[in-house]
PDB file of N, H, CA, C and O in Angstrom:
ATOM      1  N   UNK A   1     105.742  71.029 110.191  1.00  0.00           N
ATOM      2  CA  UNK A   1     105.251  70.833 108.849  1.00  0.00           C
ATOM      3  C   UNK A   1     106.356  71.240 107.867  1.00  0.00           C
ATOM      4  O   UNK A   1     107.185  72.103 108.158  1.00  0.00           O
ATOM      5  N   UNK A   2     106.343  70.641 106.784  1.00  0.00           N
ATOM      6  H   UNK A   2     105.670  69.941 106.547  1.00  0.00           H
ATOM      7  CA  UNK A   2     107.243  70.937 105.796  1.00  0.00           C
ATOM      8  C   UNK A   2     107.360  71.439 105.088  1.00  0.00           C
ATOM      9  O   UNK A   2     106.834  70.791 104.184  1.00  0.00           O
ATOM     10  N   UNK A   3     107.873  72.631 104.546  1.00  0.00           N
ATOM     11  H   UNK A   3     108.301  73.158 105.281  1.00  0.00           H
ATOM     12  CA  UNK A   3     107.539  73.445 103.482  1.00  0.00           C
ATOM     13  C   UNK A   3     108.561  73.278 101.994  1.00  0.00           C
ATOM     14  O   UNK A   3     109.779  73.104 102.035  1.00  0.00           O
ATOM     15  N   UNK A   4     107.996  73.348 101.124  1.00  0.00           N
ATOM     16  H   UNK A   4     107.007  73.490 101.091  1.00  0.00           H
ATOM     17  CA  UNK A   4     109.278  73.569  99.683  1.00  0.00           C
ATOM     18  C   UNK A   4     109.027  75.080  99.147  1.00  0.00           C
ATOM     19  O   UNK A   4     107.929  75.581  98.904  1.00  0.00           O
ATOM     20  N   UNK A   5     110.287  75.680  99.021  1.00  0.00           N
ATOM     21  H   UNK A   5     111.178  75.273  99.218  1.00  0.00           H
ATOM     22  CA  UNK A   5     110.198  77.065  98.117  1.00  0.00           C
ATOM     23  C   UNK A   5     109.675  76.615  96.760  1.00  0.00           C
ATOM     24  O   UNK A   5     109.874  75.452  96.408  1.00  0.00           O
ATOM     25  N   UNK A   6     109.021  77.462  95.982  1.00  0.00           N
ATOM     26  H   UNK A   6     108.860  78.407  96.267  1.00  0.00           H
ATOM     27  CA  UNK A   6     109.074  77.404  94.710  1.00  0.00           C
ATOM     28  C   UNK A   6     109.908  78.255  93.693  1.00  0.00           C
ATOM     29  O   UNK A   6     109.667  78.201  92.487  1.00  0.00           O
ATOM     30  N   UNK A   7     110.765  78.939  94.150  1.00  0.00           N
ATOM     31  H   UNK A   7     110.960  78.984  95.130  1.00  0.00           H
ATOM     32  CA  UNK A   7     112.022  79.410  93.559  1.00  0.00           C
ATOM     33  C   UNK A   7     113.391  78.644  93.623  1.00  0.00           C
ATOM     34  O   UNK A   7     114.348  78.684  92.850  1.00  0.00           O
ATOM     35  N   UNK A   8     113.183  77.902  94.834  1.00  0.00           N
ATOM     36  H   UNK A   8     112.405  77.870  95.462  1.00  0.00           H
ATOM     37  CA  UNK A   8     114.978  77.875  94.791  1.00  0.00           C
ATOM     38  C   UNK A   8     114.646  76.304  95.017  1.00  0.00           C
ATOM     39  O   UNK A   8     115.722  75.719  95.140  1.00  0.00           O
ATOM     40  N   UNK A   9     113.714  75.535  95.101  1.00  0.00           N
ATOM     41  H   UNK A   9     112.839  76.010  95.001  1.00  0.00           H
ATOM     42  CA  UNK A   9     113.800  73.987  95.370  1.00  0.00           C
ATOM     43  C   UNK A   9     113.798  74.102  96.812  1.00  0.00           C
ATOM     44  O   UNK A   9     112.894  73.332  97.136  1.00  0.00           O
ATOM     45  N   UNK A  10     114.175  74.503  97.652  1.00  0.00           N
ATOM     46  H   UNK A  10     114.910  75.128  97.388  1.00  0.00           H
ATOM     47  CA  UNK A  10     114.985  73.778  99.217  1.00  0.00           C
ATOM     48  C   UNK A  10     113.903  73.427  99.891  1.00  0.00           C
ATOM     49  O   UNK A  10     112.939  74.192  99.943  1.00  0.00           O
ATOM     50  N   UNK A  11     113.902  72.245 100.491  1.00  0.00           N
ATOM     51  H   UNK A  11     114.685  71.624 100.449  1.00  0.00           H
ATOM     52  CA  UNK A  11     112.517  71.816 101.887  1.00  0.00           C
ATOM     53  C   UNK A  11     113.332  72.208 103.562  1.00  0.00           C
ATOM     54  O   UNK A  11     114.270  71.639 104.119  1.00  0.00           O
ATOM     55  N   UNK A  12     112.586  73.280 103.949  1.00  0.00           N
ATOM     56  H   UNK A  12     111.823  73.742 103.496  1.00  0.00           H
ATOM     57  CA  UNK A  12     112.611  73.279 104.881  1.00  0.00           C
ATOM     58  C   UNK A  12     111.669  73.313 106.541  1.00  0.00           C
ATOM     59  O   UNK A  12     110.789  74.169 106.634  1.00  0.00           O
ATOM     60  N   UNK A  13     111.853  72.613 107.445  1.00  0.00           N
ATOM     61  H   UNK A  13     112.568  71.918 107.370  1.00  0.00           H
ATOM     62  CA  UNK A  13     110.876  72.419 108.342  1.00  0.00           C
ATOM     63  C   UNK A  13     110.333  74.037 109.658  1.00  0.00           C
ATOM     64  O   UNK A  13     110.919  74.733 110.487  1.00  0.00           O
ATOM     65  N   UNK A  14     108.833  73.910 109.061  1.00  0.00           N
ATOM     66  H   UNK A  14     108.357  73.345 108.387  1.00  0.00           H
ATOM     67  CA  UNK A  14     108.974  74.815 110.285  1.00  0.00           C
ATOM     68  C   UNK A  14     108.395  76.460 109.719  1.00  0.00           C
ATOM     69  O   UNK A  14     108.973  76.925 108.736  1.00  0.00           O
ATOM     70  N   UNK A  15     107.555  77.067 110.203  1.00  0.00           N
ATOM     71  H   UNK A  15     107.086  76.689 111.001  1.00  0.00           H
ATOM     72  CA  UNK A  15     107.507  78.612 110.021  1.00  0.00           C
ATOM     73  C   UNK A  15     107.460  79.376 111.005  1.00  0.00           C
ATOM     74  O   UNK A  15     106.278  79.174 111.281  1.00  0.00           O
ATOM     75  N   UNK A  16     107.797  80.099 111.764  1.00  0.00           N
ATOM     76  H   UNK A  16     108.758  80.264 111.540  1.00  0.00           H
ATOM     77  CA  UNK A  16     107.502  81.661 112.091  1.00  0.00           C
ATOM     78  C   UNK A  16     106.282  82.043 112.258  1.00  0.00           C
ATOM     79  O   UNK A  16     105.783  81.048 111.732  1.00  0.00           O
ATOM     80  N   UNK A  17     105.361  82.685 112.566  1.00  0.00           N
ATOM     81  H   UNK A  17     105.766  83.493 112.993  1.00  0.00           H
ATOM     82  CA  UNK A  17     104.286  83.126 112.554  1.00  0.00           C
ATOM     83  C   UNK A  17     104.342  84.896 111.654  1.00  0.00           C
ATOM     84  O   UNK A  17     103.661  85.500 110.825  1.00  0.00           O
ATOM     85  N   UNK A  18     105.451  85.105 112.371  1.00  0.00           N
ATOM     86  H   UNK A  18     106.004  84.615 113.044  1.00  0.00           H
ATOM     87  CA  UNK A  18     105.828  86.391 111.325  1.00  0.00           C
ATOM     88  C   UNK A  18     106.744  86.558 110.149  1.00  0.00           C
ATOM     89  O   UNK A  18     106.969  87.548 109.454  1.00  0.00           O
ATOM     90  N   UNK A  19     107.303  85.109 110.097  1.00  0.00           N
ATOM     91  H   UNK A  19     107.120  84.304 110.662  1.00  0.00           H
ATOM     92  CA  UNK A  19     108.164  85.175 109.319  1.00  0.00           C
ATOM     93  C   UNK A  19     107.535  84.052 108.010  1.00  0.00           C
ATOM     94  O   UNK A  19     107.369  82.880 108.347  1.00  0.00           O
ATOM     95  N   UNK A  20     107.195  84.468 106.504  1.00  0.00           N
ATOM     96  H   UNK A  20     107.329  85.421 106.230  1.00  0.00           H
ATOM     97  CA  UNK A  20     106.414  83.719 106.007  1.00  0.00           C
ATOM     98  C   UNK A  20     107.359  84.204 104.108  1.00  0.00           C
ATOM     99  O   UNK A  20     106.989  84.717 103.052  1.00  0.00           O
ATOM    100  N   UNK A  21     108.414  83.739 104.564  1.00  0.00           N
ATOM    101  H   UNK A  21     108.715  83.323 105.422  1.00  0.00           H
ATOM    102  CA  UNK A  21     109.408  83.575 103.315  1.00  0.00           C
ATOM    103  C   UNK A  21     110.186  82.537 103.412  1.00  0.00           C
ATOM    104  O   UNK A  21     110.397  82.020 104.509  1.00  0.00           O
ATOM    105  N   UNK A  22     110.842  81.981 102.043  1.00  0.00           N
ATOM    106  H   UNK A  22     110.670  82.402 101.152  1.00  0.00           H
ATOM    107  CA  UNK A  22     112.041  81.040 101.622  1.00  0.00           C
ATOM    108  C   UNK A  22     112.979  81.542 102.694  1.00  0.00           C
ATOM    109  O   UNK A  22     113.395  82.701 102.702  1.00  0.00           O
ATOM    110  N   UNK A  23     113.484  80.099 104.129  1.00  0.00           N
ATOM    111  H   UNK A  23     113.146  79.158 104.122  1.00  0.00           H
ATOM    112  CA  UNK A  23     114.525  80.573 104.857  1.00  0.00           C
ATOM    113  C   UNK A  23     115.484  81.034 103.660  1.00  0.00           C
ATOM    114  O   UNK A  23     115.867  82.185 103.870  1.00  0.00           O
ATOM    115  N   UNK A  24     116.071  80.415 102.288  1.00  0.00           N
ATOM    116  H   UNK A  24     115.760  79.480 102.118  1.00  0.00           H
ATOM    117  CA  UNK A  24     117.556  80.516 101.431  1.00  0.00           C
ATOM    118  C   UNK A  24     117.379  81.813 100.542  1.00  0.00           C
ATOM    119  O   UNK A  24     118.300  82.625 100.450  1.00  0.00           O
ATOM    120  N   UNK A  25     115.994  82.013  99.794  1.00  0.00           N
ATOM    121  H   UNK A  25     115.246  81.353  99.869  1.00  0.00           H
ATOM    122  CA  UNK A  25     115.747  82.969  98.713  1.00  0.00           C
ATOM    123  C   UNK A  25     114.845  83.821  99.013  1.00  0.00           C
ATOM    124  O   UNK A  25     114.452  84.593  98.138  1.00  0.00           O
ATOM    125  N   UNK A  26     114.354  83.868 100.224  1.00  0.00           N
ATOM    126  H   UNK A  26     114.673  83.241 100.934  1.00  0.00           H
ATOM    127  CA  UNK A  26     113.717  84.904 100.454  1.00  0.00           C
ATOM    128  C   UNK A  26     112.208  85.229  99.401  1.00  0.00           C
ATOM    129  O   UNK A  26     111.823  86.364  99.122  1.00  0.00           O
ATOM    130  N   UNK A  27     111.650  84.169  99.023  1.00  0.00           N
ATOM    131  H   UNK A  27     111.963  83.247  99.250  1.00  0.00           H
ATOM    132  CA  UNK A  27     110.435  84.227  97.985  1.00  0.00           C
ATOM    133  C   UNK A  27     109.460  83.930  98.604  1.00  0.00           C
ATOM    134  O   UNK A  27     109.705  83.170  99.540  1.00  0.00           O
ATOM    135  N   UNK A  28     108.234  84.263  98.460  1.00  0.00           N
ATOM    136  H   UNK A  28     108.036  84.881  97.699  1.00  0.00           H
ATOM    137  CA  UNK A  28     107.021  84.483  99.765  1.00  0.00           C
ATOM    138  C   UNK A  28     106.656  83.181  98.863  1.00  0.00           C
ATOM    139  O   UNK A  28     106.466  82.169  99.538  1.00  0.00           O
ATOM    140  N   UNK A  29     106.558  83.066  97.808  1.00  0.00           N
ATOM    141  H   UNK A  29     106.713  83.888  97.260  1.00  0.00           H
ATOM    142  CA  UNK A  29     105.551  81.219  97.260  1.00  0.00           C
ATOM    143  C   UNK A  29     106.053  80.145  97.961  1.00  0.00           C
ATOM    144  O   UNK A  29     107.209  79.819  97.691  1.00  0.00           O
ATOM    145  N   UNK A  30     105.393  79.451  98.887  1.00  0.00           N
ATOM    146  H   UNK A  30     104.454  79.716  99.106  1.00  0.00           H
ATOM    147  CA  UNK A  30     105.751  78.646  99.619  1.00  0.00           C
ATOM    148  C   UNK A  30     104.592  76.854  99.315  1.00  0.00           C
ATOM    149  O   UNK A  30     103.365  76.886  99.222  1.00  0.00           O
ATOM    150  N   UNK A  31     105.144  76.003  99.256  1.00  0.00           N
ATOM    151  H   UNK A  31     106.141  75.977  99.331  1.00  0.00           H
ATOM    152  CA  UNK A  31     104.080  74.764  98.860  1.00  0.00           C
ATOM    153  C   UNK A  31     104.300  74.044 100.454  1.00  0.00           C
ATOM    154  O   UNK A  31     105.340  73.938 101.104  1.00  0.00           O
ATOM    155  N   UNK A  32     102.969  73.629 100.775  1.00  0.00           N
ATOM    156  H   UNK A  32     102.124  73.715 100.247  1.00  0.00           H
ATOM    157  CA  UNK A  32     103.119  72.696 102.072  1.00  0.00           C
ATOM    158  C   UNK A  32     103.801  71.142 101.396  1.00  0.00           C
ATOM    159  O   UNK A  32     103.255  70.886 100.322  1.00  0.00           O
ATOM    160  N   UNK A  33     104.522  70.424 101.678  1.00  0.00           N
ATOM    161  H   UNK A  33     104.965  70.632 102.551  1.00  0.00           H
ATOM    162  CA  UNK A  33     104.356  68.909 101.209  1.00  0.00           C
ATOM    163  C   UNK A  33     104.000  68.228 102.490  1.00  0.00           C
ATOM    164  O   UNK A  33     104.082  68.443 103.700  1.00  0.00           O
ATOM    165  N   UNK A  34     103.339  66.821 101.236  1.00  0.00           N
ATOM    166  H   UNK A  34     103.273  66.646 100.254  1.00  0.00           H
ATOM    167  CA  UNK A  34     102.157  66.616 102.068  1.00  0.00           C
ATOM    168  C   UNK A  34     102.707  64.817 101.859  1.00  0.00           C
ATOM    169  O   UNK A  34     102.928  64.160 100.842  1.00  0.00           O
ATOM    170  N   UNK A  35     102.780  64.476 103.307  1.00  0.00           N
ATOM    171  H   UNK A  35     102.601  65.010 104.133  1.00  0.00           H
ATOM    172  CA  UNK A  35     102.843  62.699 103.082  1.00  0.00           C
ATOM    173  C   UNK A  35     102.381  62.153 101.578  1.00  0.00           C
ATOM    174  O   UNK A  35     101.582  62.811 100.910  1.00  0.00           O
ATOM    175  N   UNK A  36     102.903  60.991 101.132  1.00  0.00           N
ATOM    176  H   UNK A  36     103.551  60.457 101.675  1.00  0.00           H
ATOM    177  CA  UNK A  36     102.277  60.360 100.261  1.00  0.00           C
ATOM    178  C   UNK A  36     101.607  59.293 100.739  1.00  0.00           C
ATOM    179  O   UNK A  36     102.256  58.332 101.149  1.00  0.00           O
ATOM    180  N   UNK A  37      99.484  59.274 100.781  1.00  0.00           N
ATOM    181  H   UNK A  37      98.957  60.055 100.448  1.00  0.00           H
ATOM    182  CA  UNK A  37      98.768  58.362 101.162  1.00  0.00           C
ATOM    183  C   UNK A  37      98.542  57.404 100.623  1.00  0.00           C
ATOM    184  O   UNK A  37      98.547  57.544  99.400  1.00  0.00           O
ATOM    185  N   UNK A  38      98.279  56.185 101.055  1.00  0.00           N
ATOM    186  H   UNK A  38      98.275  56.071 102.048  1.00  0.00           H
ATOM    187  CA  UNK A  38      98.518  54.429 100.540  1.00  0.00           C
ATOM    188  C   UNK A  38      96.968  54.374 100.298  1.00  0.00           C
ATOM    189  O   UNK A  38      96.302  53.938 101.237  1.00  0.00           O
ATOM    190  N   UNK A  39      96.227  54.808  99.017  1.00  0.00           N
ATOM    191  H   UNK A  39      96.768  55.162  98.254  1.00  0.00           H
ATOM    192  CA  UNK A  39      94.645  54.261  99.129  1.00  0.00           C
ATOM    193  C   UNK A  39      94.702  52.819  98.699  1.00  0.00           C
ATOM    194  O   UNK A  39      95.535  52.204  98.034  1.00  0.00           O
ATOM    195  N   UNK A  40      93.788  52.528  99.164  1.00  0.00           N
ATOM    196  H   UNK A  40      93.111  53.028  99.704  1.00  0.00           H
ATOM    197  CA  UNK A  40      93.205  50.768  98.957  1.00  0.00           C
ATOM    198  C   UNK A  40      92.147  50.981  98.659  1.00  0.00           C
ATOM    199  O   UNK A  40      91.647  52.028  99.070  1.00  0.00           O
ATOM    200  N   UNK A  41      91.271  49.976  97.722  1.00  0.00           N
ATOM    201  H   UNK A  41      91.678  49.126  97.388  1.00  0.00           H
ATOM    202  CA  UNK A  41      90.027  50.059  97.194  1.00  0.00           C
ATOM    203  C   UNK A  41      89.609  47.862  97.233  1.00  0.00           C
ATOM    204  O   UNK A  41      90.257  46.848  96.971  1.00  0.00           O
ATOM    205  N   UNK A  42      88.501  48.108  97.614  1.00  0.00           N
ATOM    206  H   UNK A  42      87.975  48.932  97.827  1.00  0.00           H
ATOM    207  CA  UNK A  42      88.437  46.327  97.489  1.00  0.00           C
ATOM    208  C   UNK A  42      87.596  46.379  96.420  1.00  0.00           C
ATOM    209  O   UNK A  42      86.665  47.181  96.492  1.00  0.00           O
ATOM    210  N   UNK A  43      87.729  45.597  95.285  1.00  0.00           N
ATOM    211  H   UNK A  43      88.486  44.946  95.226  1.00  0.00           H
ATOM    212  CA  UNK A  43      87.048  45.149  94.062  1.00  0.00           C
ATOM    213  C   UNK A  43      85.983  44.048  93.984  1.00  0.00           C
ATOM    214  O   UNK A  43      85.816  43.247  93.065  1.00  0.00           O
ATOM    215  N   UNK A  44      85.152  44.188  95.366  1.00  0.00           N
ATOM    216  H   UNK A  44      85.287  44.838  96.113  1.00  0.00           H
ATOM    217  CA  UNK A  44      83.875  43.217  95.835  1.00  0.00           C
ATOM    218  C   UNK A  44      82.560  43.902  95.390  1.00  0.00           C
ATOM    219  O   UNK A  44      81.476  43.369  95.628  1.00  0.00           O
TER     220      UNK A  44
END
């Protein structure tokens, strides 16, 4: 899974179970990113 810091920008893959900081800045706020999903809607 992919993670982005919210201090320093960087995406990196992957956590630790004990380890739950920015691999670069060391900042515990961490955002999952998440695929971007294709919705469809039919207008019937």
């Amino acid at each position: 899974m992919n993670y982005v810091c919210s201090d320093c920008g960087k995406e990196f893959d992957g956590l630790d179970s004990d380890f739950i900081r920015c691999l670069y800045c060391d900042s515990k706020v961490l955002f999952k990113k998440t695929p971007p999903i294709l919705k469809t809607f039919s207008t019937d």
